[in-house]
C-alpha positions in Angstrom: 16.3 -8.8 16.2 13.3 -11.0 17.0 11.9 -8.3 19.6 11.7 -5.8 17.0 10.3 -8.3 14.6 7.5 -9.2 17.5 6.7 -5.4 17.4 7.2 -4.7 14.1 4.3 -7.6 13.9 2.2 -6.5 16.8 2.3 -2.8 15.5 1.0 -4.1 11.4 -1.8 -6.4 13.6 -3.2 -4.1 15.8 -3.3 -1.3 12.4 -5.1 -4.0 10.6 -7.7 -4.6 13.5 -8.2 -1.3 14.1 -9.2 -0.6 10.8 -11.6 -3.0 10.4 -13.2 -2.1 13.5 -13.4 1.8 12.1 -14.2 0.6 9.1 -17.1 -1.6 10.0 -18.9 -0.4 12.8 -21.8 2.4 13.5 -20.0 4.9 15.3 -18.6 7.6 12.9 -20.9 10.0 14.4 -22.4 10.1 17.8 -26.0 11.6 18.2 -28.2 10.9 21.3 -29.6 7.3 20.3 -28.6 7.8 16.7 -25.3 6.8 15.5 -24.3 7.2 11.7 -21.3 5.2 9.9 -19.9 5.4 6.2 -23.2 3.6 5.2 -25.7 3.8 7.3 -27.6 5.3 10.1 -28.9 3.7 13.2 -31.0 4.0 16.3 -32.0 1.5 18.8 -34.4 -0.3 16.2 -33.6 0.5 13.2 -31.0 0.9 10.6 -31.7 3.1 6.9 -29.4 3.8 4.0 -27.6 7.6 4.4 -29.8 9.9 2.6 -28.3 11.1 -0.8 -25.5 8.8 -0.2 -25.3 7.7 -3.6 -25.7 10.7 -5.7 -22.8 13.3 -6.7 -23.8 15.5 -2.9 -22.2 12.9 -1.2 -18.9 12.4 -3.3 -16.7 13.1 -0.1 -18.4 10.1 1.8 -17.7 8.2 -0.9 -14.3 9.2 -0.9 -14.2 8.3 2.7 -15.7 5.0 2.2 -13.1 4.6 -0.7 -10.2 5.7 1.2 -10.7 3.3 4.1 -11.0 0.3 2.6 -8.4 0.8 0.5 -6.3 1.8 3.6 -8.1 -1.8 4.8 -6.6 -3.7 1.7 -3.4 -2.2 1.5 -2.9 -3.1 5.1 -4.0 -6.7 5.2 -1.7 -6.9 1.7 1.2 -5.4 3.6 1.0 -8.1 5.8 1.1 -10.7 3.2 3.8 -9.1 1.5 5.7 -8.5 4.7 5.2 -12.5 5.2 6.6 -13.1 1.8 9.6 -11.0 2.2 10.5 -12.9 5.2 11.3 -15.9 4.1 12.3 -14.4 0.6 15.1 -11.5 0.7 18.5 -11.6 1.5 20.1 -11.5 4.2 20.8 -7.3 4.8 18.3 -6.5 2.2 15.2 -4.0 3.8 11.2 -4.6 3.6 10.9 -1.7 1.2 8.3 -2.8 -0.7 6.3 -3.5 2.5 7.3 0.0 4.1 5.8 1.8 1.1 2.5 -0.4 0.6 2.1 0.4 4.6 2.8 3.8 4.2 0.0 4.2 1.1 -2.5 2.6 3.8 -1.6 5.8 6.4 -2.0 8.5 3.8 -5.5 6.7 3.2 -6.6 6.8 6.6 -5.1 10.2 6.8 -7.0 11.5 3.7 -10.2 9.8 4.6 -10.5 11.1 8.8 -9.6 14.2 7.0 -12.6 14.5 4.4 -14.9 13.2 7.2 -14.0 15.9 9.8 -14.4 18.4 7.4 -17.2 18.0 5.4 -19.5 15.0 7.9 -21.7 18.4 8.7 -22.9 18.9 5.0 -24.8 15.6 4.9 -26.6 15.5 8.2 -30.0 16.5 9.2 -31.3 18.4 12.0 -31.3 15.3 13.8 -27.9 15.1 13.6 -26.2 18.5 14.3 -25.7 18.1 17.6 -23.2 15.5 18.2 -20.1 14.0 18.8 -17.1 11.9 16.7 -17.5 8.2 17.8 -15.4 5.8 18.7 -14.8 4.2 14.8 -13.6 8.0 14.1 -11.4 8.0 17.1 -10.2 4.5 16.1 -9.3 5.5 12.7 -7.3 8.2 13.4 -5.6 6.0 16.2 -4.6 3.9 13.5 -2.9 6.6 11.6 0.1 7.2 13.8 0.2 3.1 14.2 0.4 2.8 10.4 2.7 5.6 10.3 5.3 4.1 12.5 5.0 0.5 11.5 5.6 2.1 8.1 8.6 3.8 9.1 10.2 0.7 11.2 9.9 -1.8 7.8 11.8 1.1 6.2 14.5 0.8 9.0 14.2 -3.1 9.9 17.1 -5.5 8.0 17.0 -9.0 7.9 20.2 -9.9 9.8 20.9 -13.6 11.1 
């Protein structure tokens, strides 16, 4: 019971840190010596605002930016929550509660890698066409299948003695 506890908190951990990473760094999208995130694009000297990034053109990377930190949030409150319940429910009673407010924070991360590898081409420039997903992309959609089956295991875990 305690191994799968130790996973069960490993796997939520990990989720959380990876989603703060993809959340927070410059590596969305991959360009030579430019590198774009949900806010901003850089190159080796400089940083600037995403052009049109605040008008209705851009709604989808607002959704995106939306979607993630929500994911972000609902995590991190998972945990709490997950905490809480410990110490709280019966013995033989499931996490529920935590399994569904994990499970909320997938479908965000789901719906927001989605959006951004469908429409990322409509807000880039011609010096950004020819490119590649970075590493905060990748690490976002690692997260998913993390978040997915820490999700699923609160659903299946029981608090026996």
């Amino acid at each position: 019971m305690l191994i799968i506890l130790a996973f069960i908190i490993l796997f939520h951990v990990i989720s959380a840190i990876l989603l703060f990473i993809a959340t927070l760094h410059n590596a969305w999208w991959v360009s030579g010596n430019v590198y774009t995130d949900l806010w901003y694009s850089c190159n080796d000297s400089s940083c600037y605002p995403i052009e049109n990034s605040h008008s209705t053109t851009a709604g989808y990377l607002q959704a995106v930016q939306a979607t993630m930190i929500l994911a972000t949030i609902l995590c991190c409150v998972g945990f709490f929550v997950f905490i809480l319940q410990l110490f709280r429910l019966k013995q033989g009673e499931r996490f529920v509660f935590t399994a569904v407010i994990q499970l909320m924070s997938c479908l965000c991360i789901m719906i927001a890698g989605s959006i951004y590898a469908a429409q990322h081409e409509s807000f880039q420039n011609a010096d950004f066409k020819d490119g590649t997903f970075g590493y905060s992309f990748v690490l976002a959609w690692i997260s998913f299948p993390v978040s997915l089956f820490g999700g699923l295991m609160y659903f299946m875990l029981r608090k026996r003695k």
